[in-house]
N, C-alpha and C positions, 0 to 999 in steps of 0.2 A: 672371567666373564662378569661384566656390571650390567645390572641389569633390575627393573622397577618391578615385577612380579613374577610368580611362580604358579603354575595352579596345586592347590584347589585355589591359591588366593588369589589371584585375576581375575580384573574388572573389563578383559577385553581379549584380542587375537596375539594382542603382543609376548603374553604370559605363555599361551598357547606354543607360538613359534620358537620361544627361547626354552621353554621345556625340550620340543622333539628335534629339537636341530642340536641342544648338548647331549641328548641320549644317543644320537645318530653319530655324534664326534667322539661319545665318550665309549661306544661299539669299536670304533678304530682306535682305540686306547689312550686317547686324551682325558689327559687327568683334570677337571675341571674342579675349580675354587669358583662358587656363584656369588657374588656378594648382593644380597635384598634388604633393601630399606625396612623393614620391618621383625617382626619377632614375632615366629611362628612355627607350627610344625609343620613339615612337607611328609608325612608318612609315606608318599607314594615314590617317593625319589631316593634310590640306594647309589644314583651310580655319579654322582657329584658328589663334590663338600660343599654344604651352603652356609655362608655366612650372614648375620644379621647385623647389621649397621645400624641399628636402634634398636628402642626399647616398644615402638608405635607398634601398637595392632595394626592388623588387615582393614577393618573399620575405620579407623583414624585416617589410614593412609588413603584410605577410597575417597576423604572429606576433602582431600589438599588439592582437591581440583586435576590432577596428573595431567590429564587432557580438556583441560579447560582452561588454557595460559590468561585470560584475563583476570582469573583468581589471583595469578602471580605478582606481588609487588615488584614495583622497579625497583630492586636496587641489586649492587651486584654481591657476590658470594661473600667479599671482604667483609662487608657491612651487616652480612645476615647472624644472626643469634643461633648459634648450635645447641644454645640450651631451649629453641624455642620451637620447642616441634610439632607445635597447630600451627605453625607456618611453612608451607613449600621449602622457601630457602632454608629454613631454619636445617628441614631433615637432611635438605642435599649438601650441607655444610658438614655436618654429622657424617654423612655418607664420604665424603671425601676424607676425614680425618679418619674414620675407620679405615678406608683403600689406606691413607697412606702409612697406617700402623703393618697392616697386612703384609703388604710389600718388604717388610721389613725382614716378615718371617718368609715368605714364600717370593722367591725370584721367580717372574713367569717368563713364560719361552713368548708369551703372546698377552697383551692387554687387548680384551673384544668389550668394546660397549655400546650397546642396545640405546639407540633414542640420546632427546637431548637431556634428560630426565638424569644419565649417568657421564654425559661426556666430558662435565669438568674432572668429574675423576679419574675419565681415561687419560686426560689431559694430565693429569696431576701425576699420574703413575708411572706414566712415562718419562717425563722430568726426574720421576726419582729413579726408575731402573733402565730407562732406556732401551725397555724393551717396546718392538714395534706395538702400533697402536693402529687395530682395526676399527672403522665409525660403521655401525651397521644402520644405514637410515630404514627404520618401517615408518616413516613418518616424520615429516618437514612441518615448518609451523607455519607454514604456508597451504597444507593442504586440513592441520585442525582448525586452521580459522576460516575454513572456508570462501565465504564472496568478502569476507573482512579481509582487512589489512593486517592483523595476526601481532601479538605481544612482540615490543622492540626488543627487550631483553634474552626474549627465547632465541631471535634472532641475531643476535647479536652471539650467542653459548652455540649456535649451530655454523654459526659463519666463523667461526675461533676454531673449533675442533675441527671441522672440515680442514681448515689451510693444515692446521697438527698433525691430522692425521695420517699414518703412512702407508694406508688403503683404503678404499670407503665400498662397502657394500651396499646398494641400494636394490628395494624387493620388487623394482620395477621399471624398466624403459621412463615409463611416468616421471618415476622419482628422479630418476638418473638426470632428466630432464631436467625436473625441478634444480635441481643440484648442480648441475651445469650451467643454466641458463639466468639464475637467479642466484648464486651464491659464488657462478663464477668460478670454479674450479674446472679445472683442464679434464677432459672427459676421459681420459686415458687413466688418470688414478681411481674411476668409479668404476667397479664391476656390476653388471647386474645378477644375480643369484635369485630365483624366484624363491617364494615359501610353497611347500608343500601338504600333502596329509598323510597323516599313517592312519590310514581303515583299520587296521586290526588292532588300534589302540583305543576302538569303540569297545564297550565292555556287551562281547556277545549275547549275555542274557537278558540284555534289554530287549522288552516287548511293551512294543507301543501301547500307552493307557488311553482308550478313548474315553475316560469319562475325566480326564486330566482339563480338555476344552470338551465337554460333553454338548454346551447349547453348539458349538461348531460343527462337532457332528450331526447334529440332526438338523443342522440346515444344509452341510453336503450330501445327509440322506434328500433332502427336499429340491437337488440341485445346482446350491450356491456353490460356486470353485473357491476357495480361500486363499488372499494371496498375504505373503507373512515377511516380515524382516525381525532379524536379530542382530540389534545395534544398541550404542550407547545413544542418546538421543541429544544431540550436541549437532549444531550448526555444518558442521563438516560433512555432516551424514546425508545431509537434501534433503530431510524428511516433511519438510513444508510443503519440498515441490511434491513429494511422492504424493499428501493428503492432499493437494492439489489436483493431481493425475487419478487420485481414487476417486475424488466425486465427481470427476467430468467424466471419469467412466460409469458411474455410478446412472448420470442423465441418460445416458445410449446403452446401457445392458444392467435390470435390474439383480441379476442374482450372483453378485461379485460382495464377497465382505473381506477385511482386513484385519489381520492381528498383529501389533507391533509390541514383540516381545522387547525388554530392556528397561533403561530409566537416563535420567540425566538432566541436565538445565534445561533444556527445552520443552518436557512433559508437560506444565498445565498449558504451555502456549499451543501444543499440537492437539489436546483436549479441545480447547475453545476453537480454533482453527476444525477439527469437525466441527462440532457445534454450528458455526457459522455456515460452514458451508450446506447442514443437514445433514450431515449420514453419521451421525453418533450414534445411530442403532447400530453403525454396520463395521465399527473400527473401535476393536475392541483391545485395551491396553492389559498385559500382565504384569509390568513391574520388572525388577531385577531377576534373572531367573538362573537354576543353576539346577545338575545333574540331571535328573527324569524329569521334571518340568522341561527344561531348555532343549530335552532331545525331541520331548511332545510338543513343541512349539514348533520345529521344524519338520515334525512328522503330520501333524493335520495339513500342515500346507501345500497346497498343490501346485504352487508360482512361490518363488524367493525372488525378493526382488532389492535391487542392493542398487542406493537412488542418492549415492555419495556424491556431493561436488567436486571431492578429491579425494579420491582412495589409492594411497601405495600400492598393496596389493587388493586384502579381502577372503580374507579363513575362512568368514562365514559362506560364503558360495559354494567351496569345495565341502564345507558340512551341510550347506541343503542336498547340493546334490547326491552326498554318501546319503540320503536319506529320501531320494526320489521327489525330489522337486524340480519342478519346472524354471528356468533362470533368466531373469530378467534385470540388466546390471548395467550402469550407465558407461558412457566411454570413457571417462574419466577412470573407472577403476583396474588396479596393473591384473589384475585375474583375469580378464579380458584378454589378455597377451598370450594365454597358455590354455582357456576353453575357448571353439569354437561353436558347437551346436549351442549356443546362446542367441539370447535377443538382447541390442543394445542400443544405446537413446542416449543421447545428451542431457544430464543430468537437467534441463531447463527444459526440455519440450516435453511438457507434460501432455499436451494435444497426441504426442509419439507415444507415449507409455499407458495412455489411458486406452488407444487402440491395439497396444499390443497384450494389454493384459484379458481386451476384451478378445482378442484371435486366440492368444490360449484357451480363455472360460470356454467358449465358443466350438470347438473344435479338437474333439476328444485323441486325434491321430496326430495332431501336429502336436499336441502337449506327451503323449506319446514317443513321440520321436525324440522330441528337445527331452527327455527324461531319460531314454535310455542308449542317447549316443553319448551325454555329457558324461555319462557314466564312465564309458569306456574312454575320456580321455582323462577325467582326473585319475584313474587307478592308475594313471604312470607318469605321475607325478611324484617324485620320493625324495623324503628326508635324506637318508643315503646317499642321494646325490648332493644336495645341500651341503651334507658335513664333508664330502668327496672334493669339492670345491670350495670348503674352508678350509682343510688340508693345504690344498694345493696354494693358496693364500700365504699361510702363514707359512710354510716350506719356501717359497719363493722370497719373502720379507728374510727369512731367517736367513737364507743366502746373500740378502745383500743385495738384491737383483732391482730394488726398489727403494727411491730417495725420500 
């Protein structure tokens, strides 16, 4: 399994996904070797072996842009410096030389890797052991560039591994899509597999802290509905349009305010962007957030709204909802595919989203309903099924049944 982070050390849903989908493969007795770019302890993780492909802290590797490909220089892996590890390529160069020491000791039955972030190394692995090569896309550089035209060269390491690869999992009809339609590979070797949630890998004793966002509280003592995102704040995410969509709701129903947990390139631009528009009393930013902060982010808010240009899937929906929020997610994103009692809007028609958030604030029985049907259709959504259908992947590659 290659793969860009692990939690506690991820900076997103990716980390998240690649955690419960090896705990759920490694239940049905897959022996998992994880290889992570960096050097760290994972204390919470007994049922892998994970390896460290560098010597870069979690900080370090937060800096290298991961989901910010215009950070990326052009050039290709030949030419990058593996002793140069404040650079992207430098680490992914690194990380490929460590895959191919590894291999040497350990023959796998399966090469799985995660994003384009590892798939020279899958590529590389497989050259050396010929063992099949799964592409799992959460994510096309087509949907982190959002309305841009997206780094050539990322394009270029996802359009190489794709034709390589001798299955491609993708977390969403969406993606599938993408992946088809735009990278041109025959629809028959992409499977879709959604992501999932494991509710009972929320840590039960958590009880919501309201003096965590204390002024929030006392203005939904006084009223105001809070509506909240937890995202990295990067282009891909819409979050222009969403501050868009809050102050034009903001003119038609005064007692709506916004909290946008996270951080990323785009912070002082979505600052001044309130600013401009006037409701910087009412959109309130917390920065990078993690453990009991991150769950009380989720927990004040009474609307999650997830206002992506193009989202794979989207982890964060299935965790507002384990936490009784109300869902408001553009069409664009693949979690849309698998809840229904949602409300959804074209990541651009903020004139849609600005009404829709004001029918929630507005209407205590319909935010009601959207809260506790969603419930009952993410609870059956399961990892287990996931790793049930990676199973069946690599058993069917291993027979041969796949060119």
């Amino acid at each position: 399994m290659l793969g860009w982070e692990l939690p506690p050390h991820n900076s997103g849903g990716l980390g998240v996904a690649c955690y419960h989908m090896s705990k759920a493969l490694a239940l049905k007795g897959a022996q998992i070797d994880f290889v992570v770019p960096y050097q760290a302890k994972h204390t919470n993780i007994d049922f892998m072996n994970i390896h460290h492909a560098t010597p870069v802290t979690p900080l370090e590797r937060y800096g290298l842009g991961a989901y910010d490909s215009k950070m990326l220089l052009e050039r290709s892996l030949t030419e990058a410096d593996a002793d140069d590890l404040q650079d992207m390529r430098g680490v992914q160069k690194r990380y490929v030389q460590y895959v191919e020491k590894l291999v040497q000791d350990i023959k796998p039955d399966a090469i799985h890797a995660h994003d384009w972030l590892t798939m020279e190394a899958g590529v590389r692995a497989k050259e050396l052991t010929d063992a099949p090569l799964i592409v799992h896309v959460h994510a096309t550089e087509f949907d982190r560039s959002g309305e841009l035209s997206g780094n050539p060269v990322v394009h270029e390491i996802e359009q190489q591994a794709l034709l390589m690869a001798d299955r491609i999992i993708a977390v969403s009809n969406i993606t599938k899509g993408i992946i088809v339609h735009k990278y041109g590979i025959p629809a028959d070797r992409v499977e879709v597999v959604h992501n999932a949630i494991d509710a009972a890998s929320f840590d039960e004793s958590y009880d919501y802290d309201k003096q965590t966002y204390k002024y929030l509280e006392l203005l939904r003592c006084e009223g105001y509905t809070v509506a909240a995102t937890v995202t990295r704040f990067t282009v891909q995410k819409g979050l222009t349009h969403f501050i868009r969509a809050a102050a034009r709701a903001c003119e038609k129903y005064d007692k709506l305010v916004f909290l946008l947990a996270g951080d990323g390139e785009q912070r002082d631009e979505l600052i001044q962007l309130a600013a401009e528009f006037g409701i910087s009393d009412k959109v309130f930013f917390t920065g990078f957030v993690r453990g009991k902060q991150w769950r009380d982010a989720y927990s004040v808010a009474d609307i999650f709204v997830m206002s992506s240009v193009s989202e794979p899937f989207g982890l964060t929906a299935l965790e507002a909802a384990h936490h009784d929020s109300a869902l408001i997610i553009s069409k664009q994103s693949g979690v849309g595919e698998v809840l229904e009692n949602i409300f959804q809007y074209d990541f651009w028609d903020t004139e849609l989203l600005a009404d829709q958030l004001i029918a929630i604030a507005t209407s205590e029985s319909l935010s009601r309903e959207l809260r506790e049907n969603v419930k009952k259709e993410y609870t059956r959504i399961s990892w287990h099924d996931v790793a049930n259908d990676c199973y069946r992947i690599y058993g069917t590659m291993k027979q041969g049944a796949i060119a």
